[in-house]
N, C-alpha and C positions, 0 to 999 in steps of 0.2 A: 504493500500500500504506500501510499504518496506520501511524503513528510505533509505535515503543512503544520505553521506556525500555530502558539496560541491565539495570538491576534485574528488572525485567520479563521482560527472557528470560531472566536465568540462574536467578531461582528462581520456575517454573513451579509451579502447582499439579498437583504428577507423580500422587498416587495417588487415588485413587475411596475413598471413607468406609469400606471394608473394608481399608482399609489396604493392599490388592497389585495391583489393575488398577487403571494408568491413567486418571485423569479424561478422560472427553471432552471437556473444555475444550480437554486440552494435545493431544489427538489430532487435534482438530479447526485447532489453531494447525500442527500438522506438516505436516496435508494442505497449511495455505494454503502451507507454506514450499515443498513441494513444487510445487505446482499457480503457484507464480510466481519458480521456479526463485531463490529467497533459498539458497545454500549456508551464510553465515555464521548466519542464525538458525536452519536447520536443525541446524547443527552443537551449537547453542548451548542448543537446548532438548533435544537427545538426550543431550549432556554428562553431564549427572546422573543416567541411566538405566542400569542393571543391562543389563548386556548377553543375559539373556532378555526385558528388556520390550521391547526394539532389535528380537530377532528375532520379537514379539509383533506388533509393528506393520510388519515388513514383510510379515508374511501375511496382516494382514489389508486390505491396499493390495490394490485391482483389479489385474489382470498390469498393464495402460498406466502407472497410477500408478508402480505395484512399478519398472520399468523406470525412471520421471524421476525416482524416491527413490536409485536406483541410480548412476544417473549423476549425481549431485552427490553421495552419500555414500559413493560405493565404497572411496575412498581411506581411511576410517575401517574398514571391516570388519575387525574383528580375530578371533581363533581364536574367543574366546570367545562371538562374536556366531554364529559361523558354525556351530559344534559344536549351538545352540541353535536353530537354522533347521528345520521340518520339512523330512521329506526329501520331501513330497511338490512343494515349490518349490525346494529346496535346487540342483538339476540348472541351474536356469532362473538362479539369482544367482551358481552359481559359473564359468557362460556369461559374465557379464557383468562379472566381474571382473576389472581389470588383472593381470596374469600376475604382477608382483611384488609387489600386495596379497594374491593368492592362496597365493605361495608364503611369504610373512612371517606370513598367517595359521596357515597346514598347521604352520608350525614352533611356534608357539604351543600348537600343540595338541597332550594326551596319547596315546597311541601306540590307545588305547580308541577313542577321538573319531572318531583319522583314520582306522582299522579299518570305524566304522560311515560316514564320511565318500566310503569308497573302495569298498567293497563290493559295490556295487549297479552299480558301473562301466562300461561298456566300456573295453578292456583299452589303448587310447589315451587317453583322458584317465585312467585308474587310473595309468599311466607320468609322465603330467606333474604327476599331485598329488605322487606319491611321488619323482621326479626332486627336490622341494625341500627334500626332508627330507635328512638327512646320511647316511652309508653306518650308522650304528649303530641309529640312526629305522628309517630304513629297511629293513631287513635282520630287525628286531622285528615290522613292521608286515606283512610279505611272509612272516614264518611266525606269526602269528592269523591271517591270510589262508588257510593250510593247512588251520584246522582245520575242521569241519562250519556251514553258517549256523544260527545258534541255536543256538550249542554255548557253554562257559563259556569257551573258546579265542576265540573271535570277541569276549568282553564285556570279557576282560581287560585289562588295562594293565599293558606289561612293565616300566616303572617302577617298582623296587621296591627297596622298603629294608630291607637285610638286614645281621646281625653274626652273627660266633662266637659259637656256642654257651660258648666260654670266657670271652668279655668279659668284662668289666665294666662296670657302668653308667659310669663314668668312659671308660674307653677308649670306648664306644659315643656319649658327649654329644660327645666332643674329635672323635669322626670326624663326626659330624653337622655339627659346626661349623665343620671344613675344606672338607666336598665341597661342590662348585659346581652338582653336576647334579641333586640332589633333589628329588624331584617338590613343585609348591606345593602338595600338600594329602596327608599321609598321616596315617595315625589309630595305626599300628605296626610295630616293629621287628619285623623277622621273622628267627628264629634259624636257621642252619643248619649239618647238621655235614659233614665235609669234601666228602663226596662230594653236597653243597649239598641234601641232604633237607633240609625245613622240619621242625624238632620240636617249634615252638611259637611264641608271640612275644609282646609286650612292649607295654603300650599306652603311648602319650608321656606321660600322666598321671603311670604311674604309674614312669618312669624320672627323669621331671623332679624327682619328691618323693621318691627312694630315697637313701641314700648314696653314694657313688662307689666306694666298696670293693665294694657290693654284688655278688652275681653274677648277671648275666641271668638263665639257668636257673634263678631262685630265685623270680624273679618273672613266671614264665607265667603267661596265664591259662587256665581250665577252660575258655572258648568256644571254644580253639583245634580248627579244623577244617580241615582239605584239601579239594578241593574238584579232582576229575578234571577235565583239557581238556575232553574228551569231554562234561563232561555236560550235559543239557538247559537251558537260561537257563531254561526251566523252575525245575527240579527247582532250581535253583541261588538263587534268588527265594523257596522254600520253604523252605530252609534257613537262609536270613536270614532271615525271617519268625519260622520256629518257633525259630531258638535266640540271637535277639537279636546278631546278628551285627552289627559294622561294616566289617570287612572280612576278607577269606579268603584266604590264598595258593592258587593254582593249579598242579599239578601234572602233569607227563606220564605215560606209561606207565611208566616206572621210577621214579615218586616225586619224582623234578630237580623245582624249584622253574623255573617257569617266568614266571609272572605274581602280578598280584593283582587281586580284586575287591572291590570299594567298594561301602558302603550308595549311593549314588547310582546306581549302574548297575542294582542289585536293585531298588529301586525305581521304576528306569523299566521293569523285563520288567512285576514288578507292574501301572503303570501300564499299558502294553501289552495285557496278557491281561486285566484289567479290562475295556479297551478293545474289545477283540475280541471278547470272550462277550458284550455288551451289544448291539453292532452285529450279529452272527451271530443273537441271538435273535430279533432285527430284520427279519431276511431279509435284510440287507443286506452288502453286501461288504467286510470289514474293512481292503479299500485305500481307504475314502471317506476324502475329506476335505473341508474346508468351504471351500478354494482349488478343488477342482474344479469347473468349468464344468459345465453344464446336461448336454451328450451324452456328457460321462463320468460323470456322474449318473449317467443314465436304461440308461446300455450298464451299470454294475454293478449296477443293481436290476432290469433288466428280466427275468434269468433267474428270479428270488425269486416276480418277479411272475407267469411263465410256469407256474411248479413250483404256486402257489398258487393258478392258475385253473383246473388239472386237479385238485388234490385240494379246489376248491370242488365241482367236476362231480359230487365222491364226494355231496356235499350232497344237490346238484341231481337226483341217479339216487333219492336214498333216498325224499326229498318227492313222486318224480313216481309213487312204489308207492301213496301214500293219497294220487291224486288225487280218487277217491271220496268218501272222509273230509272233505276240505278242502268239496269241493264241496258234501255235505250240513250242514256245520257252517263257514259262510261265518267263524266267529270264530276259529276254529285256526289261521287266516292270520295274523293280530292278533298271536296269544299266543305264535307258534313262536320270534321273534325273542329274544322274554327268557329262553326256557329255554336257547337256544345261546349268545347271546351274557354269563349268567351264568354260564355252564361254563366259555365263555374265559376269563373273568377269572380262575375259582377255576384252570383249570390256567397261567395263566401266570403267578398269585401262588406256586403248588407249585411249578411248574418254576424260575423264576426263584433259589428257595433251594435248590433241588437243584441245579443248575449253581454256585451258587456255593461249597456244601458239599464236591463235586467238586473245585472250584479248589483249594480251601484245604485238601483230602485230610480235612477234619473228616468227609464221607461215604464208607466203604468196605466193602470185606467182609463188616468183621466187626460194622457197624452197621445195613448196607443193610435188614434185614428189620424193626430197632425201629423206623429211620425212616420203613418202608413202609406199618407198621400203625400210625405216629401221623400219617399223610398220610391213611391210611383211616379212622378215628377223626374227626380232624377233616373230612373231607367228609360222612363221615356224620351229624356234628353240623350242621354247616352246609347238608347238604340238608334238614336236617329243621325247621331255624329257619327256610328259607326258603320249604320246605313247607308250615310254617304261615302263612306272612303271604301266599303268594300264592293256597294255597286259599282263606283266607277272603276275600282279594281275590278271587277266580273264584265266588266265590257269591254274594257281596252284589253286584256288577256285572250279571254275567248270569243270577241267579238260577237259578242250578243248580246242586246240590252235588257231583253228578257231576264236571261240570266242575271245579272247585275240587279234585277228589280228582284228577282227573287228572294238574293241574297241579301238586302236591304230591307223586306219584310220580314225573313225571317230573323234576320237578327233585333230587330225592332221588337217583335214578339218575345223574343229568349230574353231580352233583357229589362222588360214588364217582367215575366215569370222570376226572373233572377231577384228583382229587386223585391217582390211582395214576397216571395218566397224565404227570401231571406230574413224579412221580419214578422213575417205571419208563423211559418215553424214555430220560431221560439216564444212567441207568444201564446202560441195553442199549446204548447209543452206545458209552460208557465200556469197556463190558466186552468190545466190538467194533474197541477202538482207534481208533475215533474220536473227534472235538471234540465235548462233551457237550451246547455249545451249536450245533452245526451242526445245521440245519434242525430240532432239536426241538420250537420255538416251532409251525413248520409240520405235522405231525405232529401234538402233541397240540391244536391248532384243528380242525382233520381228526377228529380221535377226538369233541372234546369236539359239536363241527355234528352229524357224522353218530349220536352216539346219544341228542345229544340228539332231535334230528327224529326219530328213529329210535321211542327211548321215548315222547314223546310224540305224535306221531299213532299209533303201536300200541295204544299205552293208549286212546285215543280212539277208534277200533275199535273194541276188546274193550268196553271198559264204556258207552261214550255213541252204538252203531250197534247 
């Protein structure tokens, strides 16, 4: 192996010109540290890494690799490295971890973390995560476990900081700065009155700049909101979104302050449901990930695949009605492909903003119908711009103007279907209780083939047989 200085390993060149991933220099020094089982420079180059770019780079380690980075750095995994692990290898690292790295991590971590850390369990190692936590950890963590998956009960973290409603900023800074269990990162004082309803709460800004006489109560702010067990991580992600939230106390069925939620937890459902409308428009199965090997691939795409060679067949039946057509005008073979596959694109640029209109609730009721006829508007513009460039393309090529008109109605038509299509799917989804992005993307592909082929071999029928 290579000499290299101490200087050398301890200040690696860590980040890529965008200032947040990792240079493949220093990734590329990890693997060697790995691949010739070096513990001390492994250790040495991960030192100064954030404990998400730690769990960055063990996902992206081959399983063989992942396993010899494991066994020389296990004894380093701490809460924080571990909270940031996807969960779709998270299963496989915390297999491989000494039982009391495991359990000094679990302690490390906020009652949120080990919630989403356990969840997913079988009910024998969920016993021996939670065995390390203490009876009060514990006992928190075993009722968010109670509440529904994907509820605000599952997101919360029962760490929470709360005073009298009679306080004073004084008395509230003196008890801050006696207790020993305070969570490391809160953003507010949550008030409550005896029988522990939240009525408001306090941001640390603006306690640390008051006077000490002052009275809590005097200094709520207007963002304050509750935020039901019960409710969807959904719905819960919306409400940080729309009212600039940092964090929200959580409540049960009689209003008990139970938990709280953090802009970071909102913005991972965010991230999530991003994630999931993207991969769903996809056809694809929103458990992929890019750790999964080739046959768990090919086993979550190949239903998308199945679903999508029957509703090509719709295609396939329509084309084989003007076998006639095709066969006395050998160039409709040619031309079919750009009127279908221009309707895809216009309905999966329509749809794509209607699912995410959807997400964001910007698209509903009492919007649905101006959005529908400014989705028809614009196709109808857009059939017609493109009416014109490929009729006069269809005449000056083949010298026919027939043809050219053909081709300028049926694209006219494809791209009316593209554009209602695109916002009507996901709104019939929606209005059916279904994911706006499940299988719509399939569907309006399906709409947009079958009239495109549809419209244009008809029209070529009627006007050029």
């Amino acid at each position: 192996m290579t000499d290299k200085s101490p200087l050398d390993i301890q200040t690696p060149p860590e980040r890529d010109d965008d200032g947040f991933e990792p240079r493949p220099e220093l990734l590329a020094r990890i693997d060697a540290a790995v691949a010739e089982g070096e513990r001390e420079e492994l250790n040495a180059l991960l030192e100064p890494m954030h404990g998400a770019d730690i769990a960055d780079v063990i996902e992206r380690l081959a399983p063989a690799r992942r396993r010899m980075f494991l066994d020389l750095y296990s004894g380093e995994i701490d809460g924080e490295i571990l909270s940031e692990i996807d969960e779709s290898i998270r299963d496989e690292v915390i297999e491989q971890l000494p039982r009391d790295v495991l359990a000094d991590a679990v302690r490390e971590m906020d009652s949120d973390d080990v919630v989403n850390l356990v969840e997913d369990m079988d009910e024998p190692e969920r016993a021996r995560i939670l065995a390390a936590l203490d009876a009060t950890d514990r006992a928190a963590v075993q009722q968010s476990l109670t509440y529904p998956e994907y509820s605000a009960g599952r997101l919360m973290q029962s760490e929470v900081v709360t005073a009298p409603e009679h306080w004073t900023v004084g008395e509230a800074i003196d008890f801050l700065r006696n207790e020993e269990w305070l969570p490391e990162q809160f953003y507010h004082v949550i008030l409550v009155d005896p029988r522990r309803h939240p009525i408001g709460y306090v941001a640390l800004g603006r306690l640390l700049s008051s006077r000490r006489d002052a009275a809590l109560r005097d200094l709520g702010e207007d963002s304050f909101r509750t935020i039901s067990a019960l409710a969807e991580e959904g719905d819960v992600a919306y409400v940080f979104n729309q009212y600039h939230l940092i964090s929200a106390p959580v409540v049960d069925a009689d209003d008990r302050l139970v938990g709280v939620i953090t802009i970071d937890d909102a913005m991972a459902v965010l991230d999530e449901e991003h994630e999931e409308d993207i991969l769903r428009l996809a056809g694809v199965s929103d458990e992929s990930h890019v750790s999964d090997g080739p046959v768990t691939t090919a086993r979550q795409r190949l239903p998308w695949l199945v679903i999508n060679l029957f509703t090509a067949s719709l295609s396939a039946l329509v084309i084989s009605q003007f076998e006639d057509t095709i066969t006395a005008l050998v160039a409709l073979a040619a031309l079919m492909p750009i009127v279908a596959s221009t309707g895809g694109i216009a309905g999966t640029q329509s749809l794509a903003v209607a699912v995410r209109a959807l997400a964001t609730r910007d698209l509903n009721r009492s919007n649905a119908r101006r959005v529908v006829l400014r989705e028809l508007g614009a196709g109808m513009l857009n059939g017609a711009g493109l009416a014109l460039i490929l009729g006069l393309a269809g005449t000056l090529i083949f010298g026919d103007p027939r043809l050219g008109l053909v081709l300028g109605l049926a694209m006219i038509v494809n791209q009316i279907v593209a554009a209602l299509g695109g916002v009507l799917v996901p709104l019939t989804l929606n209005k059916l209780g279904l994911d706006p992005a499940l299988a719509s993307g399939t569907f309006v592909t399906t709409m947009t083939d079958v009239m495109g082929f549809f419209a244009f071999l008809g029209l070529a029928t009627v006007i050029l047989l």
